[in-house]
Phi, psi and omega in degrees: 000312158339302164326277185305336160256002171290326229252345164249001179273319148338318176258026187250350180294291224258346199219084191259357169279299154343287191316276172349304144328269182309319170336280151326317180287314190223017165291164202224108169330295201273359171260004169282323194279306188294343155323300164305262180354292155339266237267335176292323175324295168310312180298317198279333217269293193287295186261332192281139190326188148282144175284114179307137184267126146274137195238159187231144189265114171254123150270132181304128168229143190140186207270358166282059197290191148084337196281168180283134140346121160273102122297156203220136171227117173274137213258136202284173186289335189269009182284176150218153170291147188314322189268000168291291197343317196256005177272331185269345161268315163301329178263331208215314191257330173323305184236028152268344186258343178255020167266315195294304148357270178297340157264351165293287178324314173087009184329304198166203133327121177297348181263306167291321171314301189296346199285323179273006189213022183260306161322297183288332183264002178257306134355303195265350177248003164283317176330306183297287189304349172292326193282308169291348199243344190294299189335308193302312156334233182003290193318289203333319199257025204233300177339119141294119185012316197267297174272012158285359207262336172279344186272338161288325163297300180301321184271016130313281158016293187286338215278307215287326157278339147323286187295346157301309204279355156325286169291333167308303173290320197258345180263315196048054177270168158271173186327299189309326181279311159327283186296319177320329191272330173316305182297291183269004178296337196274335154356263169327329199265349203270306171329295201272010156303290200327291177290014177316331182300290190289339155267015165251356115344317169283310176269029111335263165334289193297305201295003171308127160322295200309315189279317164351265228292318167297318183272010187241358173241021168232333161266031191290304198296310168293347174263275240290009181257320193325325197258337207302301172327297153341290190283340188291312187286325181250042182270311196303299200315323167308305192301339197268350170237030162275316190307269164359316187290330161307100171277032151249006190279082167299312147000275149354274172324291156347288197290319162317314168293342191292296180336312193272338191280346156279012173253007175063025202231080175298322184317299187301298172310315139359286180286355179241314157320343165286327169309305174323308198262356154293302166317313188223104185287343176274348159318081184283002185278341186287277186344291176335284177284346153316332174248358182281308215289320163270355133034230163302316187279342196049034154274106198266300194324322169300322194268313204296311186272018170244313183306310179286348163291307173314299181314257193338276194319293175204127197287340196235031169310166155049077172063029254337032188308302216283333171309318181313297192308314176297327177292328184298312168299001183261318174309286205333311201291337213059046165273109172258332193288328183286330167338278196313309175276341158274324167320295197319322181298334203269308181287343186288318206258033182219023206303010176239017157235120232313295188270354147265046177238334180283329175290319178289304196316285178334280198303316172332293205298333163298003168224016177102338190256072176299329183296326197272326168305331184292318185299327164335284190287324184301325182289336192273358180247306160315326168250010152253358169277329169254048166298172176293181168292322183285015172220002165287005179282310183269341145250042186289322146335298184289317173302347222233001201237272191315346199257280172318316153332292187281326154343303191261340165277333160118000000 
């Protein structure tokens, strides 16, 4: 295990989407952790100067005149210990970017997000920050002073790009949510600069033996949970490439591609969905995302024959979604009349949703027909204002298309 995890904090230098990935699958909370520990360890002892003393002079008073001034050396207030780094990623900066994470994102519940993701994003960012510190390690001891403080910088830098692909991976969010959680993750942490005082003064006080030892024997059950998030994912991930190993099991193949296309690793998804449907040509859930990803991808021609493979096999897939989907590539070709025929099915049985109400509007207005396109964008602006709440976030894009639509028609 040991091994194996040197061997993704190493591959986290050159291949950090990789890494990450991995990371989830077969990282090990505690070794991430004495990992930070390690390096903070390293630092103190090897590279960072000795901490300057101040020193304050007491003169002796009493009847014993004439004698020298006693110094005193006082230890300044701004130093810390080996163990803050993983006390400030574990207390503070963890679950300030996945509080941050989940109100950019829109995840879910703060209590279930944390419960399932708190573990696996504290694991990839002691990971990270180990990964970022090593250079600075190497430098310290090759360097001179003046280019170490640049080598520090960057791997600050680099640390800040780990953690994109970090939130990216443990989350599956998009990009655009990513760097924003990045950009503000450091919040919680510029707060608790302010408050340095009364918290180092606390994780002083935790990191005592006495209490360790009380709080690890009266919370025990609750720290073996801490981790709990981690092993479920990669207890499944094992199970689903035990699964795998049949080579009929398409299925298998299915969930797995599901896994990498929400870590954003489309290549990986590809291939385990190309898998699927090589096993079984009737996966139509394979087909589906085979034809979303190619897309996205603008391989429309590709998109066009796994979407029309779904339509055979079943016309109301997903909700009748795959019409939507089918439709759209038909806008990109400029089919608006098959666009157009299909939409009509797909809005009589879905008629309040927001983006095939904006895609019919296209093709209308791509044939010509403005009056029916204008009513069009106008319903598609009307259902997402009056959607529930938890769901005007994703359709917001589309009333905003459509609002601009009727703009230009007038």
């Amino acid at each position: 295990m040991v091994f194996q995890n040197m061997k993704l904090l190493l591959q986290s230098l050159a291949q950090p989407a990789a890494a990450m990935s991995g990371i989830l699958d077969r990282g090990s909370l505690l070794f991430a952790s004495l990992a930070v520990l390690a390096v903070s360890l390293l630092f103190e002892f090897t590279v960072t100067p000795p901490v300057p003393q101040a020193s304050v002079v007491v003169t002796q008073t009493g009847p014993e005149r004439g004698e020298a001034p006693v110094p005193m050396h006082v230890q300044p207030q701004w130093s810390f210990s080996f163990y803050t780094p993983l006390l400030v990623l574990a207390a503070i900066y963890v679950p300030g970017t996945l509080l941050v994470t989940n109100w950019i994102g829109r995840l879910g519940t703060l209590g279930m997000v944390f419960q399932r993701d708190y573990s696996s994003l504290l694991t990839c960012t002691s990971m990270a920050w180990t990964a970022a510190q090593i250079p600075v390690l190497l430098a310290g001891w090759v360097a001179p002073t003046p280019a170490l403080g640049v080598v520090a910088a960057l791997a600050f830098l680099y640390f800040a790009v780990l953690m994109f692909f970090a939130i990216r991976t443990v989350f599956g969010v998009e990009n655009r949510v990513a760097v924003c959680a990045v950009c503000l993750s450091w919040v919680p942490v510029a707060a608790a600069v302010v408050f340095w005082g009364p918290l180092r003064f606390l994780f002083g006080w935790l990191a005592s033996p006495f209490f360790l030892f009380f709080a690890f024997y009266y919370l025990r059950s609750e720290f073996a949970n801490v981790g709990a998030g981690l092993r479920s994912r990669q207890n499944f991930r094992r199970m689903l490439e035990a699964a795998a190993i049949n080579p009929h099991d398409a299925e298998a193949q299915y969930q797995l591609g599901l896994i990498y296309q929400q870590r954003r690793q489309t290549t990986e998804a590809i291939q385990r969905f190309q898998k699927a449907v090589a096993i079984d040509p009737t996966e139509t859930d394979a087909h589906f995302q085979l034809g979303r990803i190619a897309r996205e991808q603008g391989r429309l021609k590709d998109a066009l024959s796994h979407f029309q493979t779904v339509v055979d096999q079943d016309e109301k897939f997903n909700l009748s979604e795959i019409l939507r989907e089918l439709s759209a590539v038909y806008l990109a070709n400029r089919q608006y009349d098959d666009a157009r025929n299909e939409l009509a099915v797909y809005v009589e049985r879905r008629p309040y949703d927001t983006e095939g109400l904006f895609y019919y509007g296209q093709a209308l207005e791509g044939v010509g027909d403005t009056g029916a396109a204008r009513e069009m964008y106008a319903r598609a602006v009307e259902s997402a204002r009056t959607a529930p709440r938890y769901r005007r976030r994703y359709i917001a894009k589309w009333s905003r298309l459509a609002q601009k639509q009727l703009g230009k028609l007038g």
